[in-house]
C-alpha positions in Angstrom: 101.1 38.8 25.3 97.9 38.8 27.4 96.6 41.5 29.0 97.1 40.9 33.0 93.8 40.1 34.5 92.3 42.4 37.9 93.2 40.8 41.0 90.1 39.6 42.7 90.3 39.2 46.4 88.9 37.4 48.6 89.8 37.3 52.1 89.2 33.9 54.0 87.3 33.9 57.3 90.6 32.4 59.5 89.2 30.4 62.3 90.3 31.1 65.6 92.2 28.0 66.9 92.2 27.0 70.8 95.0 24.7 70.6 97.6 23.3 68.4 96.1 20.5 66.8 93.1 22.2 65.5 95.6 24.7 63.9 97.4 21.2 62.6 93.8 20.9 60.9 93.9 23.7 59.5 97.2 23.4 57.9 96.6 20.2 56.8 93.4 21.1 55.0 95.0 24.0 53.0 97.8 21.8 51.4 95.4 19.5 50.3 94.2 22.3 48.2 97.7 24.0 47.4 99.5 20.6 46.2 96.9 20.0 43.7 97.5 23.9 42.1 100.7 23.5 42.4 101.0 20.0 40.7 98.5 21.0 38.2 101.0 24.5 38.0 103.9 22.8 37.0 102.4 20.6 34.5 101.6 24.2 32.4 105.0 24.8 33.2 107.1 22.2 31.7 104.8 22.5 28.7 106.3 26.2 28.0 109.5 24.3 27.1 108.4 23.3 23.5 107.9 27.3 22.8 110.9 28.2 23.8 114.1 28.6 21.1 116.7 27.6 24.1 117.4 27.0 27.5 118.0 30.3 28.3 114.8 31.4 27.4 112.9 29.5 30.3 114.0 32.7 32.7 112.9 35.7 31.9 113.3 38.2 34.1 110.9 40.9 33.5 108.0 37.8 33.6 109.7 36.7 37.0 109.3 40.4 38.2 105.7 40.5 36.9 104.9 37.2 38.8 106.3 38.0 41.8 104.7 41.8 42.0 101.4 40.6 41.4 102.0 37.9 44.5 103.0 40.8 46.5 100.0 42.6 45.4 97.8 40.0 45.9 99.4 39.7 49.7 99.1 43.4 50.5 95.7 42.8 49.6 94.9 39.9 51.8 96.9 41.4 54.6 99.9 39.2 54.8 103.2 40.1 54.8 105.0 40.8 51.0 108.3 39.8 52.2 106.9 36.0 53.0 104.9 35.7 49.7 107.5 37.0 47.6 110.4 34.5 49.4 107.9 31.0 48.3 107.3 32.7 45.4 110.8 33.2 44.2 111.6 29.4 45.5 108.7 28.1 43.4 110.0 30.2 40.2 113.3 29.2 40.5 112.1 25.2 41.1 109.8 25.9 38.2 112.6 27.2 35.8 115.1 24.2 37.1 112.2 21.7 35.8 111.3 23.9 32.6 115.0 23.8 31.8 115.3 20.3 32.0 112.1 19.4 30.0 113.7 21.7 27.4 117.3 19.6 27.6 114.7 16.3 27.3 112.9 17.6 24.3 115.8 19.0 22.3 118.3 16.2 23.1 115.5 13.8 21.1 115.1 16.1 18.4 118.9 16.3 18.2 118.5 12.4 17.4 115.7 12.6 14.8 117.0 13.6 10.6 114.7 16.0 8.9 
């Protein structure tokens, strides 16, 4: 296992907003940066499944743990509330464990076909 890297922070200049579609903007601008990540996230994840011995093995809960304290971290740092980052973190691990589960299912239940 790796050794966890330092968290470096860097807290964005927020722009004030004078009315709602400029905050609209805003919002629109960030997720055109987060789907990316979290498309290109995903696409590490399902790869996990070939290392992993069984379906059980694609939650582990002292990784989950690990994850979701450094998010919090992370937050405390950047002055936003732990509570939020850790809910949208916990629904993107358990999404993330659903779809690493079911690339494991995809990858066994062909090996299960092949003679060796």
């Amino acid at each position: 296992m790796s050794t966890p890297k330092q968290l470096t922070i860097k807290k964005p200049e927020i722009d004030k907003c004078h009315q709602l579609q400029d905050v609209r903007d805003h919002i629109d601008e960030l997720d055109e940066q987060i789907i990316p990540l979290l498309c290109e996230r995903i696409q590490y994840i399902v790869q996990a499944a070939q290392f992993k011995e069984n379906p059980a093995d694609t939650r582990r809960f002292g990784r989950i743990e690990a994850i979701v304290t450094r998010a919090k971290a992370y937050a405390s740092a950047m002055g936003v509330n732990e509570d939020y980052i850790e809910s949208v973190y916990r629904h993107l691990i358990d999404e993330s464990i659903r779809q690493e589960k079911n690339k494991w299912l995809e990858i066994n239940a062909q090996n299960d076909g092949k003679i060796s």
